[in-house]
C-alpha positions, 0 to 999 in steps of 0.5 A: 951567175947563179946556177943549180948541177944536179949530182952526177947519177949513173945511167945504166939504161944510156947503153943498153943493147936490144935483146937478140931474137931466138933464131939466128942468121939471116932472113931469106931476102930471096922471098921477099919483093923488092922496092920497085915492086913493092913502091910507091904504096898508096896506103900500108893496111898491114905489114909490109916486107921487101928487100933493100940493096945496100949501097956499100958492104963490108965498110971499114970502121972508119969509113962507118965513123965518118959516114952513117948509113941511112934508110931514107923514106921519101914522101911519106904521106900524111892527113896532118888532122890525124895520128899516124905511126909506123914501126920499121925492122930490119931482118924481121921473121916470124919470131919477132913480134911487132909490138916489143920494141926492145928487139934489135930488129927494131930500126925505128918509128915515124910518128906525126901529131894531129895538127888541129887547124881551123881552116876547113878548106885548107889541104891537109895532106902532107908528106914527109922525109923520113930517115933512120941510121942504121949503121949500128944496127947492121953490126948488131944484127950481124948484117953489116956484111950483106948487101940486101937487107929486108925491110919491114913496115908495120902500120900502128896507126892513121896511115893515110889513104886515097880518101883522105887525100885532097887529090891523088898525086900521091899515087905517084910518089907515096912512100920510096926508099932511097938508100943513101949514106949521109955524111954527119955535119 
Protein backbone atom coordinates (compact mmCIF):
# COMPACT_ATOMS: atom_id res chain seq x y z
CA UNK A 1 0.00 0.00 0.00
CA UNK A 2 1.08 3.32 -0.88
CA UNK A 3 1.12 6.12 1.44
CA UNK A 4 2.50 9.77 1.54
CA UNK A 5 3.56 11.23 5.75
CA UNK A 6 4.20 14.68 5.77
CA UNK A 7 7.72 15.75 7.94
CA UNK A 8 7.10 16.09 11.15
CA UNK A 9 6.87 20.11 11.76
CA UNK A 10 6.59 21.92 15.16
CA UNK A 11 3.31 23.15 16.13
CA UNK A 12 3.80 25.92 18.46
CA UNK A 13 0.19 27.30 18.54
CA UNK A 14 -1.13 23.48 19.66
CA UNK A 15 -0.23 24.86 23.50
CA UNK A 16 -0.67 27.92 23.63
CA UNK A 17 -2.80 29.64 26.93
CA UNK A 18 -5.34 32.74 26.53
CA UNK A 19 -3.83 36.16 27.59
CA UNK A 20 -4.74 36.71 31.09
CA UNK A 21 -7.08 39.76 31.56
CA UNK A 22 -5.70 43.14 33.53
CA UNK A 23 -7.36 42.76 36.55
CA UNK A 24 -7.13 40.10 38.69
CA UNK A 25 -9.26 38.02 41.20
CA UNK A 26 -12.69 37.28 40.84
CA UNK A 27 -16.16 38.95 39.48
CA UNK A 28 -18.52 39.85 42.47
CA UNK A 29 -21.11 37.00 41.68
CA UNK A 30 -23.20 38.53 44.33
CA UNK A 31 -24.41 41.30 41.82
CA UNK A 32 -25.24 39.17 39.33
CA UNK A 33 -29.04 37.32 38.96
CA UNK A 34 -29.11 33.82 38.98
CA UNK A 35 -30.45 31.06 36.66
CA UNK A 36 -33.82 30.73 37.76
CA UNK A 37 -34.06 34.45 37.34
CA UNK A 38 -32.52 34.88 34.45
CA UNK A 39 -34.29 31.63 32.59
CA UNK A 40 -35.70 30.58 30.28
CA UNK A 41 -34.70 33.56 27.80
CA UNK A 42 -37.01 33.95 24.61
CA UNK A 43 -34.25 35.78 22.80
CA UNK A 44 -30.67 37.26 23.77
CA UNK A 45 -30.58 41.11 22.17
CA UNK A 46 -27.52 41.96 24.46
CA UNK A 47 -25.32 40.33 26.63
CA UNK A 48 -26.43 38.63 29.39
CA UNK A 49 -24.84 37.64 32.83
CA UNK A 50 -25.82 35.50 35.60
CA UNK A 51 -24.13 33.39 38.32
CA UNK A 52 -24.06 29.39 37.97
CA UNK A 53 -23.34 26.98 41.17
CA UNK A 54 -20.83 24.45 40.61
CA UNK A 55 -21.77 21.01 41.27
CA UNK A 56 -18.49 20.42 42.90
CA UNK A 57 -15.40 22.51 43.91
CA UNK A 58 -12.02 22.04 44.96
CA UNK A 59 -11.79 18.27 42.85
CA UNK A 60 -8.83 16.40 43.11
CA UNK A 61 -6.75 16.20 40.18
CA UNK A 62 -7.88 12.87 39.43
CA UNK A 63 -11.19 13.36 39.96
CA UNK A 64 -10.65 16.33 37.07
CA UNK A 65 -8.77 13.54 34.74
CA UNK A 66 -11.81 11.30 34.93
CA UNK A 67 -14.63 13.46 34.87
CA UNK A 68 -14.88 16.92 32.66
CA UNK A 69 -16.88 19.67 33.98
CA UNK A 70 -19.40 20.97 31.84
CA UNK A 71 -21.53 23.95 31.16
CA UNK A 72 -24.59 22.55 29.51
CA UNK A 73 -27.15 24.46 27.53
CA UNK A 74 -30.47 22.86 26.94
CA UNK A 75 -32.94 24.08 24.19
CA UNK A 76 -31.26 26.66 22.67
CA UNK A 77 -33.59 27.98 20.10
CA UNK A 78 -32.93 28.45 16.54
CA UNK A 79 -34.44 29.51 12.85
CA UNK A 80 -32.39 26.70 11.03
CA UNK A 81 -32.93 29.11 7.50
CA UNK A 82 -30.71 31.55 9.54
CA UNK A 83 -27.20 32.36 10.95
CA UNK A 84 -27.04 32.29 14.49
CA UNK A 85 -23.94 32.46 17.19
CA UNK A 86 -23.28 33.37 20.73
CA UNK A 87 -20.06 33.62 22.52
CA UNK A 88 -19.91 32.32 26.23
CA UNK A 89 -17.37 33.83 29.32
CA UNK A 90 -16.63 32.79 32.01
CA UNK A 91 -15.81 35.35 35.13
CA UNK A 92 -16.06 38.30 32.53
CA UNK A 93 -15.88 42.40 33.79
CA UNK A 94 -15.84 45.33 32.11
CA UNK A 95 -12.11 44.52 30.95
CA UNK A 96 -12.93 42.06 28.81
CA UNK A 97 -13.80 42.73 25.45
CA UNK A 98 -16.23 40.64 23.42
CA UNK A 99 -14.73 40.44 20.53
CA UNK A 100 -10.93 39.23 21.31
CA UNK A 101 -11.22 35.66 21.72
CA UNK A 102 -7.82 35.05 22.83
CA UNK A 103 -8.88 35.83 26.27
CA UNK A 104 -8.88 32.98 28.88
CA UNK A 105 -12.31 34.05 29.73
CA UNK A 106 -13.53 32.91 26.49
CA UNK A 107 -15.35 29.25 27.37
CA UNK A 108 -16.80 29.12 23.66
CA UNK A 109 -19.04 29.54 20.85
CA UNK A 110 -22.24 28.03 19.68
CA UNK A 111 -22.65 28.53 16.00
CA UNK A 112 -25.70 26.88 13.44
CA UNK A 113 -25.27 27.37 9.56
CA UNK A 114 -28.29 28.20 7.49
CA UNK A 115 -29.83 25.32 6.25
CA UNK A 116 -31.66 26.19 2.93
CA UNK A 117 -34.70 24.03 2.46
CA UNK A 118 -37.31 24.08 -0.29
CA UNK A 119 -40.18 23.21 1.80
CA UNK A 120 -41.99 26.25 2.67
CA UNK A 121 -44.27 24.86 5.20
CA UNK A 122 -41.88 23.10 6.97
CA UNK A 123 -41.02 24.47 10.63
CA UNK A 124 -37.89 25.91 10.83
CA UNK A 125 -37.73 26.20 14.31
CA UNK A 126 -35.16 24.20 16.29
CA UNK A 127 -33.53 23.63 19.32
CA UNK A 128 -30.52 22.30 20.42
CA UNK A 129 -28.08 21.02 23.33
CA UNK A 130 -25.37 22.63 23.79
CA UNK A 131 -21.98 21.85 25.95
CA UNK A 132 -18.76 23.50 26.65
CA UNK A 133 -16.10 21.76 29.27
CA UNK A 134 -14.93 23.98 31.30
CA UNK A 135 -12.63 22.06 33.68
CA UNK A 136 -9.51 23.88 32.25
CA UNK A 137 -10.91 26.72 32.18
CA UNK A 138 -11.59 27.03 35.75
CA UNK A 139 -7.98 26.30 36.65
CA UNK A 140 -6.97 28.90 34.16
CA UNK A 141 -9.06 31.66 35.64
CA UNK A 142 -8.12 30.57 39.02
CA UNK A 143 -11.57 29.67 39.84
CA UNK A 144 -11.60 25.95 40.16
CA UNK A 145 -11.96 26.78 43.93
CA UNK A 146 -15.34 28.41 43.76
CA UNK A 147 -18.55 27.30 43.97
CA UNK A 148 -20.29 30.19 41.78
CA UNK A 149 -19.18 30.90 38.61
CA UNK A 150 -20.59 33.98 36.38
CA UNK A 151 -21.81 33.49 32.97
CA UNK A 152 -22.06 35.44 30.33
CA UNK A 153 -24.02 35.21 26.89
CA UNK A 154 -22.97 37.51 24.19
CA UNK A 155 -25.23 37.47 21.16
CA UNK A 156 -23.10 37.71 17.74
CA UNK A 157 -25.73 36.95 15.33
CA UNK A 158 -29.43 35.78 14.23
CA UNK A 159 -30.56 34.66 17.67
CA UNK A 160 -34.09 33.69 17.32
CA UNK A 161 -36.99 35.56 18.42
CA UNK A 162 -40.82 34.99 19.40
CA UNK A 163 -41.50 36.14 15.49
CA UNK A 164 -39.60 33.87 14.06
CA UNK A 165 -41.10 30.84 15.70
CA UNK A 166 -43.68 28.56 14.16
CA UNK A 167 -45.51 28.55 17.99
CA UNK A 168 -44.32 29.83 21.34
CA UNK A 169 -43.40 26.55 22.91
CA UNK A 170 -40.11 27.81 23.36
CA UNK A 171 -41.14 30.34 25.86
CA UNK A 172 -40.97 27.46 28.11
CA UNK A 173 -38.09 25.73 27.67
CA UNK A 174 -35.71 28.52 25.74
CA UNK A 175 -32.31 28.41 26.74
CA UNK A 176 -31.63 26.67 30.77
CA UNK A 177 -28.48 25.73 32.14
CA UNK A 178 -27.71 22.75 33.56
CA UNK A 179 -24.62 22.08 35.30
CA UNK A 180 -23.55 18.86 35.00
CA UNK A 181 -20.04 16.74 35.07
CA UNK A 182 -19.88 14.21 32.11
CA UNK A 183 -17.86 11.37 32.68
CA UNK A 184 -15.30 11.04 29.14
CA UNK A 185 -16.37 7.75 27.28
Amino acid sequence: MMGYDYAPMPTPWSNIKPIRKTTTGKVNTGSLPTTSQVFPLAQIDKAVSFSINRPASSRTQQEKNEQEEMLTFNYVPYDDRKYVKFDVFLNMDKNVNTNELDKVEFAGSYTSLPHVHTDNNASHSASVTFQLAITELLEDIGLEDEEIVAVTLVPKKGFLSPSQCDSNDFLAKALVYESARLSES
